[in-house]
C-alpha positions in Angstrom: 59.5 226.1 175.3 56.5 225.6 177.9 56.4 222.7 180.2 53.3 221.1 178.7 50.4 220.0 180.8 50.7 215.9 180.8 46.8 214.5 181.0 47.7 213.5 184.4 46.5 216.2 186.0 42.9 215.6 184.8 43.3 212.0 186.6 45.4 212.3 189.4 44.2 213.9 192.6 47.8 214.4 193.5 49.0 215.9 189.8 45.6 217.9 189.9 46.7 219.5 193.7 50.1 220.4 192.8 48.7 222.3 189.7 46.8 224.2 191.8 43.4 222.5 191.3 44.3 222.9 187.3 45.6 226.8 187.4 48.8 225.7 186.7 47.5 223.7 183.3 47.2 227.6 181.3 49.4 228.0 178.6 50.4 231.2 179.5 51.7 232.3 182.8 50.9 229.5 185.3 52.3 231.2 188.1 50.1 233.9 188.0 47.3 231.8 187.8 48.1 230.2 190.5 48.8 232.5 192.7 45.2 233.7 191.1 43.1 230.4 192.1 44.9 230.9 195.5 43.5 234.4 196.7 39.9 232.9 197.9 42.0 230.5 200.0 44.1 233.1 201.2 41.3 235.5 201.8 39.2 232.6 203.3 42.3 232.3 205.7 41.8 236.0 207.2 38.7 234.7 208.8 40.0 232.3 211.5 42.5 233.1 214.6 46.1 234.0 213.1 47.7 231.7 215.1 45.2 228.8 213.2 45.8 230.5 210.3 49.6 230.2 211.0 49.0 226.5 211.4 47.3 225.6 208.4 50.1 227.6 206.3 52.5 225.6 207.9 50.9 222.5 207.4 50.1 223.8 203.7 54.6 224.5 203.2 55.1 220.8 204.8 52.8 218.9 202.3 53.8 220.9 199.6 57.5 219.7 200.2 56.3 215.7 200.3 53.7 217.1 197.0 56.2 219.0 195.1 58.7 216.1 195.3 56.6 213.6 194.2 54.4 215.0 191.3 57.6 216.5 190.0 59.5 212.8 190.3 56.3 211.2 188.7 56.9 214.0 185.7 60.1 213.2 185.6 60.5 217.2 185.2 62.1 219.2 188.3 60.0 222.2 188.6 57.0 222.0 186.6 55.4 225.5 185.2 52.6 224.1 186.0 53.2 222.8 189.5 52.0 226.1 191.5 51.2 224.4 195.0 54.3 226.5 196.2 52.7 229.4 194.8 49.5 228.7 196.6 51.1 228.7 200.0 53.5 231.7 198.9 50.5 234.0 198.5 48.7 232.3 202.1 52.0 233.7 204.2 52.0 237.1 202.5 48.2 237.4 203.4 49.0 236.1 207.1 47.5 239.1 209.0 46.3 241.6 206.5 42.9 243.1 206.8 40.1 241.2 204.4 40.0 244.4 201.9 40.0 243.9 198.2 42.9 246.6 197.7 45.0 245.0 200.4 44.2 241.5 198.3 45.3 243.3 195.2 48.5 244.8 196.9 49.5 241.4 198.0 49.2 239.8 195.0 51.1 242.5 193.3 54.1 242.3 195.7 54.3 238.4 195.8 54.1 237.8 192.2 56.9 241.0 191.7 59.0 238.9 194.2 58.3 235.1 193.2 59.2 236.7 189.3 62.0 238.6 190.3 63.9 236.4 192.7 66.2 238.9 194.6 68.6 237.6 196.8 68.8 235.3 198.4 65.9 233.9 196.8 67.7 233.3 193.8 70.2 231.3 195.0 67.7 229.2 196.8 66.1 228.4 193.5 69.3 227.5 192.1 70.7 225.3 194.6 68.2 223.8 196.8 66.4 220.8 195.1 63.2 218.1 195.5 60.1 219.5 197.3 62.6 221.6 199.3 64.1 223.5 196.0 60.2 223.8 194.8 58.9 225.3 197.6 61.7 227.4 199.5 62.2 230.0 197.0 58.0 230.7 196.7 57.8 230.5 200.5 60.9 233.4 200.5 59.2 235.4 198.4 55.6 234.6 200.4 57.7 235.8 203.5 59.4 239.2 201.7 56.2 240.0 200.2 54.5 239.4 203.6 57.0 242.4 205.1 56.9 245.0 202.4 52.7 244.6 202.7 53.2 244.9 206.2 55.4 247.8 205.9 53.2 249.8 203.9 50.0 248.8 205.7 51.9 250.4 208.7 53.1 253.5 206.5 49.4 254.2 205.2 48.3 253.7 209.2 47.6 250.3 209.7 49.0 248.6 212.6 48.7 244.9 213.3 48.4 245.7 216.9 45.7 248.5 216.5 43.8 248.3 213.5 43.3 251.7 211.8 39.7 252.6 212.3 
């Protein structure tokens, strides 16, 4: 069965965060629309220096931990569906230093969610045996970091570099 969406996130500012300003409250696939309500925020990202950009996703993971672990203790539910903060900072690393283009947006996406869904090693063990904020987060910032290689891998393959842009 579904985690179901306790009225708390409609009143607390924390609750409402960690559900991804209320993506993670849909029924069906929270995840996704999560990692769906993130994309402006990762695309808004690609406008400012990569090393700020760096920072803010780093200060993004370090909340997350201290937000993850206490909206999930106030649930009393490890892991919420709806708790998709970690999936928020998941897609911001795999857009770190891609071009602003829609189809490189759409790429991402695609690769993060395959990855966050799929858990390969050693992302899944990490989701099975790390716990708290830190078992929340780690495996979505894994899969934020794989998914940030293969997009740069192919951006390379098609001609892209991050060095010299393709033109």
């Amino acid at each position: 069965m579904a985690d179901v969406t306790p009225a708390s996130v409609w009143r607390n500012p924390w609750h409402f965060l960690a559900f991804g300003l209320g993506s993670g409250a849909m029924p069906k696939a929270p995840g996704t629309w999560g990692t769906l309500a993130a994309l402006p925020f990762g695309i808004a990202l690609q406008f400012v220096s990569p090393l700020l950009a760096a920072l803010l996703i780093l200060m993004a993971a370090v909340f997350g931990i201290w937000l993850c672990e206490r909206v999930s203790r106030d649930l009393g539910v490890h892991d919420h569906g709806g708790i998709v903060w970690d999936e928020f900072v998941g897609l911001w690393i795999t857009l770190w230093l891609a071009p602003a283009h829609w189809s490189v947006c759409l790429a991402a996406f695609a690769l993060f969610r395959l990855i966050d869904i799929s858990k390969p090693w050693p992302i899944s063990w990490c989701d099975k045996h790390v716990h708290g904020g830190w078992g929340i987060m780690l495996d979505d910032l894994l899969a934020g970091v794989f998914a940030w290689a293969l997009l740069q891998l192919g951006l390379w393959f098609v001609g892209y570099s991050l060095l010299w842009p393709a033109s």
